[in-house]
C-alpha positions in Angstrom: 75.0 242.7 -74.5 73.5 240.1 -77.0 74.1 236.3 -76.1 75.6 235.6 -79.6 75.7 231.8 -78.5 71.6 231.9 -77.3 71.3 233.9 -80.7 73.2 231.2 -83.2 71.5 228.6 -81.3 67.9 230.1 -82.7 69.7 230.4 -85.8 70.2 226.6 -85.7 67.4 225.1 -84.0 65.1 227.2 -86.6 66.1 224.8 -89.9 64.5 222.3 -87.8 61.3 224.1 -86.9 61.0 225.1 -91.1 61.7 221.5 -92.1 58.7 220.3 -90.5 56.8 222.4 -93.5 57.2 220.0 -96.2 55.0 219.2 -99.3 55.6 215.5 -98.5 55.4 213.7 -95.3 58.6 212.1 -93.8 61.0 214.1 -96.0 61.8 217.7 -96.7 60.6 219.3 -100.0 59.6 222.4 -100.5 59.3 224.1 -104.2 58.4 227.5 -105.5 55.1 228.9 -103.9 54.1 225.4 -102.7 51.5 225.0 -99.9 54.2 225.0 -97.0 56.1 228.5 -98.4 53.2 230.4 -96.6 53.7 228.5 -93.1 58.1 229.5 -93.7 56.6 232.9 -94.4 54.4 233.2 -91.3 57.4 232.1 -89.2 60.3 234.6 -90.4 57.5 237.5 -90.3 56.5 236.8 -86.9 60.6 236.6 -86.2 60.8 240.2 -88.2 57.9 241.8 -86.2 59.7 240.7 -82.9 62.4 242.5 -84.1 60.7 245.3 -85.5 61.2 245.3 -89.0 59.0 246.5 -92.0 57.9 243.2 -93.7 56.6 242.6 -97.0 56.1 239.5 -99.3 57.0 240.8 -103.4 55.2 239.6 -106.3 57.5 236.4 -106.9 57.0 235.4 -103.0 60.4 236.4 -101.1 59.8 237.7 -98.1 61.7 241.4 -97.4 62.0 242.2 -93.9 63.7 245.9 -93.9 65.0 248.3 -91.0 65.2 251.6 -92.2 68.6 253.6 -92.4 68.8 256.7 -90.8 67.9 258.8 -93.6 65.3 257.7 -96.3 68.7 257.8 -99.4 70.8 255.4 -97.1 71.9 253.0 -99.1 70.8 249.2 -98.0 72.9 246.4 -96.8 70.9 243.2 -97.9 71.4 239.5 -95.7 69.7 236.3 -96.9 69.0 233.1 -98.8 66.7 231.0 -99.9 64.0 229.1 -98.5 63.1 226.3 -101.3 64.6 222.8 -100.9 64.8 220.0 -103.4 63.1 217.1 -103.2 63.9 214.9 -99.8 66.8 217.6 -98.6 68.4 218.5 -95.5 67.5 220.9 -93.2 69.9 223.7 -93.6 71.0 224.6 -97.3 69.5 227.9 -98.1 67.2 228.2 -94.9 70.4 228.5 -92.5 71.6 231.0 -94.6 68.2 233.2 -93.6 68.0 232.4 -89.8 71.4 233.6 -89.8 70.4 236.8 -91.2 67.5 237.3 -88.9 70.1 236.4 -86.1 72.5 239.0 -87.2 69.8 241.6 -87.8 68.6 240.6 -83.8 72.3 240.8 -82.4 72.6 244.5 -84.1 69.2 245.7 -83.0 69.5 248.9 -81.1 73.0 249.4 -82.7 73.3 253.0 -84.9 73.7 252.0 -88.4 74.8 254.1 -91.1 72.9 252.0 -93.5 69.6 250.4 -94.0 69.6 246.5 -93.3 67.0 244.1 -95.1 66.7 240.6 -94.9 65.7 238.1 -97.5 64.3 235.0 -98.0 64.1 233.7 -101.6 61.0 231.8 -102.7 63.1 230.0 -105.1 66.4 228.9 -106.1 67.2 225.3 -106.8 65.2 225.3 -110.2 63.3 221.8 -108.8 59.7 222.6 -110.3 60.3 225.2 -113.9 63.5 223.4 -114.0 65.7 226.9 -113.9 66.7 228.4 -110.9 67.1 231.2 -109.3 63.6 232.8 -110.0 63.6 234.9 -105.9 66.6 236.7 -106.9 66.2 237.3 -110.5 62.7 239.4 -109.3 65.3 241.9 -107.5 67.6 242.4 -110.7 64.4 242.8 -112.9 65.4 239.9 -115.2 62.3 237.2 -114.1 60.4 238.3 -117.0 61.9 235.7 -119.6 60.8 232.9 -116.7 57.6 233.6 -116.8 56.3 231.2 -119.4 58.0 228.2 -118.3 55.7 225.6 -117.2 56.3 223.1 -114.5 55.3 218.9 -115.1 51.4 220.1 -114.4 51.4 222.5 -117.3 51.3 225.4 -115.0 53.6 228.4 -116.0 56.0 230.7 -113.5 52.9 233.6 -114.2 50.2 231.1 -113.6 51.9 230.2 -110.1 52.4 233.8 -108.8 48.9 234.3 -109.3 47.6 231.3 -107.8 49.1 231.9 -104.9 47.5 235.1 -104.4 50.7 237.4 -105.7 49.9 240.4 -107.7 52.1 240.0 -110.9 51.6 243.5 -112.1 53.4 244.6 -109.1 56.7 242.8 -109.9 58.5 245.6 -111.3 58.1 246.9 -107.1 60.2 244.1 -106.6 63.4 245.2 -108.3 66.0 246.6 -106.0 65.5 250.6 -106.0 68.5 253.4 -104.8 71.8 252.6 -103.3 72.7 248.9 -102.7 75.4 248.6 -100.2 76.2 245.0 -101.1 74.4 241.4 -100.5 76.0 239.0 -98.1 74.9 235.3 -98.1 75.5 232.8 -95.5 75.4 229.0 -96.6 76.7 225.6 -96.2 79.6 225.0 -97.8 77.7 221.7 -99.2 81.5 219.8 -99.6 84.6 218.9 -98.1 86.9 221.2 -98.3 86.5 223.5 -95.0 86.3 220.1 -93.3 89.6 219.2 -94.7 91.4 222.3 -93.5 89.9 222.1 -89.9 88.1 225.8 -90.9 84.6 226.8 -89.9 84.0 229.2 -91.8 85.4 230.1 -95.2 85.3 232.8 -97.8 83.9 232.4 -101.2 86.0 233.7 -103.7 84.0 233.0 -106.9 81.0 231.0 -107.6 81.8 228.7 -110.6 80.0 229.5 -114.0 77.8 226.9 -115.1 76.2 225.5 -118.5 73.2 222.9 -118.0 72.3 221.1 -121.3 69.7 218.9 -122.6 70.4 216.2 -125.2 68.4 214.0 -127.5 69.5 211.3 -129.2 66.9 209.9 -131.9 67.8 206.2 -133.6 65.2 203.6 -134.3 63.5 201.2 -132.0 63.7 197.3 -133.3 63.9 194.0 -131.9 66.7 193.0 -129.4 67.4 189.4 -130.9 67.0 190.0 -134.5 68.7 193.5 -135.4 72.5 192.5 -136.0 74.6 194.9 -134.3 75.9 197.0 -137.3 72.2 197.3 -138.4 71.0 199.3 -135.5 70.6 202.7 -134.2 70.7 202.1 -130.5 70.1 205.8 -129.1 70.7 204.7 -126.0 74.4 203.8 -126.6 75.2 206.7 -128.0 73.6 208.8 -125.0 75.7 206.1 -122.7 79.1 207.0 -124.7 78.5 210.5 -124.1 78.0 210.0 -120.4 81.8 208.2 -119.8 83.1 211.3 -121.9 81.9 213.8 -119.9 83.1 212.4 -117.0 86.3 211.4 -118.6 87.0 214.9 -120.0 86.2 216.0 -115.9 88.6 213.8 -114.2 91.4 214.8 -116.5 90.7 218.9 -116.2 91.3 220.6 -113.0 88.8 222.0 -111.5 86.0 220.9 -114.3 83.0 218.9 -113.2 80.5 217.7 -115.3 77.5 215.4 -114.4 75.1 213.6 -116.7 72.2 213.3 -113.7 69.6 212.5 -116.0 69.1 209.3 -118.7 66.0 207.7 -120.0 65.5 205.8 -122.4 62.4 204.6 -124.7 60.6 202.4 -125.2 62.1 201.1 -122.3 61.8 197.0 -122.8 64.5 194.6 -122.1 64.1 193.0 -125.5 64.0 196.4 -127.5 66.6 198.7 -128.5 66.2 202.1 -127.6 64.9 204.3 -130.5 65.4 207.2 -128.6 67.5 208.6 -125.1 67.2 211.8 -123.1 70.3 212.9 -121.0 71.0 215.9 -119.6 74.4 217.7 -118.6 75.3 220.1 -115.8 79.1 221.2 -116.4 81.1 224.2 -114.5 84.2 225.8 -114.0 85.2 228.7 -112.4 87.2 230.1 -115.9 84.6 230.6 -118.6 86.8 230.0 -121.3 88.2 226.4 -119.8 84.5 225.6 -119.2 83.6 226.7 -122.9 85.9 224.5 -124.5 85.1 221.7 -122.6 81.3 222.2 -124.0 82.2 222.7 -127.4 84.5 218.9 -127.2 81.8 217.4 -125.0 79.3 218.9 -127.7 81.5 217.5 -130.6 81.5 214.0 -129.4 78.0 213.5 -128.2 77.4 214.2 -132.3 80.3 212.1 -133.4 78.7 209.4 -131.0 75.6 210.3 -132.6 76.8 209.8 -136.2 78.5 206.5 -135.8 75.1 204.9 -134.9 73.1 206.8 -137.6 71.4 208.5 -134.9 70.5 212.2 -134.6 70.9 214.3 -132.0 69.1 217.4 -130.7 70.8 220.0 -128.4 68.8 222.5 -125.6 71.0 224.9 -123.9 69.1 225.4 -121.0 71.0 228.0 -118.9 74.5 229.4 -119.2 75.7 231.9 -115.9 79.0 233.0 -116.3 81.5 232.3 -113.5 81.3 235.3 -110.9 83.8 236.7 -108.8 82.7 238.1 -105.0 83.6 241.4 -104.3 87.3 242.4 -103.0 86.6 244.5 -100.5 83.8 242.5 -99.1 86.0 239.8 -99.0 88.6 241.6 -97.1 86.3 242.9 -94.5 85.0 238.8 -93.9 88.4 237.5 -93.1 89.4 240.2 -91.2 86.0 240.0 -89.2 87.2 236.0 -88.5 90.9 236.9 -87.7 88.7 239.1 -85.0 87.2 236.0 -83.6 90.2 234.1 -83.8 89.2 232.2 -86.7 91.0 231.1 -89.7 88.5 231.8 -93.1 91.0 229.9 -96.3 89.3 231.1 -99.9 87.6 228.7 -101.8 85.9 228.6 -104.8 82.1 227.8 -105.1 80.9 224.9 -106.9 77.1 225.5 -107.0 74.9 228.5 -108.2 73.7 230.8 -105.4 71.4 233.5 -105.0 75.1 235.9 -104.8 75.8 235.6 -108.3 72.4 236.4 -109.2 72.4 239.6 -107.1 76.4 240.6 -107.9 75.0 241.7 -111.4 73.6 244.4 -109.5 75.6 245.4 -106.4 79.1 243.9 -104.5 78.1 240.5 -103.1 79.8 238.4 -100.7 79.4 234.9 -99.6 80.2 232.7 -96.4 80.8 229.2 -96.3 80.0 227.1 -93.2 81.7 223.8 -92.9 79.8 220.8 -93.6 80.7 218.3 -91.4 80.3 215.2 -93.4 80.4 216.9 -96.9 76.7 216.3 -97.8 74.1 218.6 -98.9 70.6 217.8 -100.8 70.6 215.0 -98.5 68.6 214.0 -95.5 72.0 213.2 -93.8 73.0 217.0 -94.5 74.5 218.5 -91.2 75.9 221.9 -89.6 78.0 221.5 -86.5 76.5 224.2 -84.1 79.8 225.5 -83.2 80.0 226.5 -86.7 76.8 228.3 -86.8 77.8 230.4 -84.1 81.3 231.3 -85.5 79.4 232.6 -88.5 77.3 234.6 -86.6 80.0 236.0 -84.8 81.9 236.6 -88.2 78.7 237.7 -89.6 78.4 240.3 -87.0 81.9 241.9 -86.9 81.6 242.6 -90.7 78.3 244.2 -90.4 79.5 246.6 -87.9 82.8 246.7 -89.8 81.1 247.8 -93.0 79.2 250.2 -90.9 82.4 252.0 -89.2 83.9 251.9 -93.3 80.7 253.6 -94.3 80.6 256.4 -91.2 83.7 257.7 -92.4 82.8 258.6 -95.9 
């Protein structure tokens, strides 16, 4: 019998051993097809090969590590994450979400499936360097293509990337999920507060929130600080600042809304000239589309009515707009059932990032599970995962794989 404890413990104690690949000394940071991908690579295929699993890297750099099903039409039960970080992040959102998946394909091992199993880890998903996520997954629902001409700060574009690092681009329609897909489940941090408020380990994503992400520029005229009287200028910056307090103001009154302005600059960026033009971005989600487009088209509305009062115009980018997704029922059912198994209590909650689940629920059920996070911080050194934890999703993780598999042997 598999030591699930031993097992969860590998899970854990692996973030640290993938951490220390880093594009930048003393922190972790790790974008899309960076230098230290191929050492994260090396390690989960030399983990796969223990295991003996059929491993592959695709054209858009996530590495696939498969066990066959017991006939060559079984349909495939997909386990993963992603394996990217943002700059100067902690050590488990994404990557614990793989080890866990190599830990549950290691506690099964020599266990009849009725399925085939295959592990994932996505080269990308936190949109740090082409400044849209989500690029891993996106390969396996054949929808990278519009990607591939965005450039990063370098000038170098999604296409340019895959082939520097040695990826065959002509391949990537080999990347798309082919036959039956069984379903995608997705272990992760819960990366807030709320499993830590209920005294839960583990918890059971009922929808991932649907997000907009906006760019805005604001265009006035630069002029001289002490001798522009105030109703003769078009300070850019103010009306970027104005918009900024409404967002957040519109937030705090509507439940469930959030919407962050993470980004301002300003130019020309003297103490003793008014800004003649601002850039600001906006990240705002909900988990109902329609609450979340309203709230865009008022948001939208004042930014241009803050605009117009300063005789400054205003440029909009829609950047990216996901839809709020719902995780499969029965998926669902078969997780908290699997931690009423092992004794644990698994509350619903909603999801307030983007994950690599939504991505892949346009093209089979996905499911996701929450660990707590202990002191509600993630893209943070100071991120944490309380061990206990990890081995409760293991064990939850494990039950529902051989769950699923007893649902699927009757049919």
């Amino acid at each position: 019998m598999t030591d699930l404890t031993l097992l969860s413990r590998r899970a854990h104690d692996a973030c640290a051993t993938l951490a220390a690949h880093t594009e930048v000394p003393g922190e972790i940071t790790r974008t899309f097809l960076s230098a230290p991908s191929r050492d994260v690579t090396a390690f989960l295929t030399a983990w796969a090969h223990e295991l003996g699993l059929e491993v592959r890297v695709d054209s858009a750099g996530n590495l696939r590590a498969r066990r066959a099903g017991p006939t060559p039409d079984a349909p495939t039960l997909f386990l993963g994450s992603h394996v990217d970080t943002v700059p100067d992040a902690g050590a488990f959102d994404g990557v614990l979400g793989v080890t866990l998946a190599f830990a549950v394909a290691e506690a099964l091992r020599g266990e009849a499936l009725p399925f085939a199993l295959e592990l994932l880890a996505f080269s990308e998903e936190e949109g740090v360097r082409f400044g849209v996520p989500f690029i891993g997954s996106r390969a396996l629902t054949g929808t990278l293509e519009p990607l591939l001409t965005l450039r990063d700060a370098r000038g170098m574009s999604v296409l340019d990337a895959i082939r520097a690092y040695g990826l065959d681009d002509a391949a990537l329609p080999d990347a798309v999920v082919q036959g039956g897909a069984l379903g995608f489940l997705e272990f992760h941090i819960e990366q807030g507060p709320v499993l830590q408020a209920a005294g839960a380990a583990v918890g059971v994503v009922s929808a991932i929130v649907g997000q907009d992400r906006v760019l805005l520029d604001f265009t006035g005229q630069a002029a001289h600080a002490g001798t522009t009287p105030m109703g003769h200028r078009r300070d850019a910056l103010a009306a970027a600042a104005r918009f900024a307090v409404a967002a957040e103001d519109l937030a705090r009154a509507t439940a469930g809304l959030v919407a962050t302005v993470g980004v301002m600059t300003a130019r020309p960026g003297a103490i003793n000239v008014i800004p003649g033009s601002a850039h600001c971005t906006l990240d705002l989600r909900h988990e109902d589309d329609a609450v979340r487009a309203g709230a865009l088209e008022t948001l939208l509305s004042s930014a241009r009515a803050f605009a117009e009062e300063r005789g400054v115009t205003l440029d909009v980018t829609h950047k990216m707009a996901q839809p709020a997704i719902p995780m499969d029922a029965s998926f669902r059912e078969l997780l908290r059932a699997a931690a009423a198994q092992e004794g644990l209590s698994a509350p619903d909650l909603v999801s307030g990032a983007g994950h690599d689940a939504m991505i892949l629920a346009e093209r089979m059920p996905a499911a996701m599970l929450f660990l707590r996070s202990p002191n509600a911080l993630s893209h943070h050194p100071d991120e944490m995962v309380n061990p206990e934890d990890v081995d409760a999703a293991l064990r939850v993780g494990v039950a529902f794989v051989r769950a699923l598999a007893a649902r699927e042997g009757t049919r």
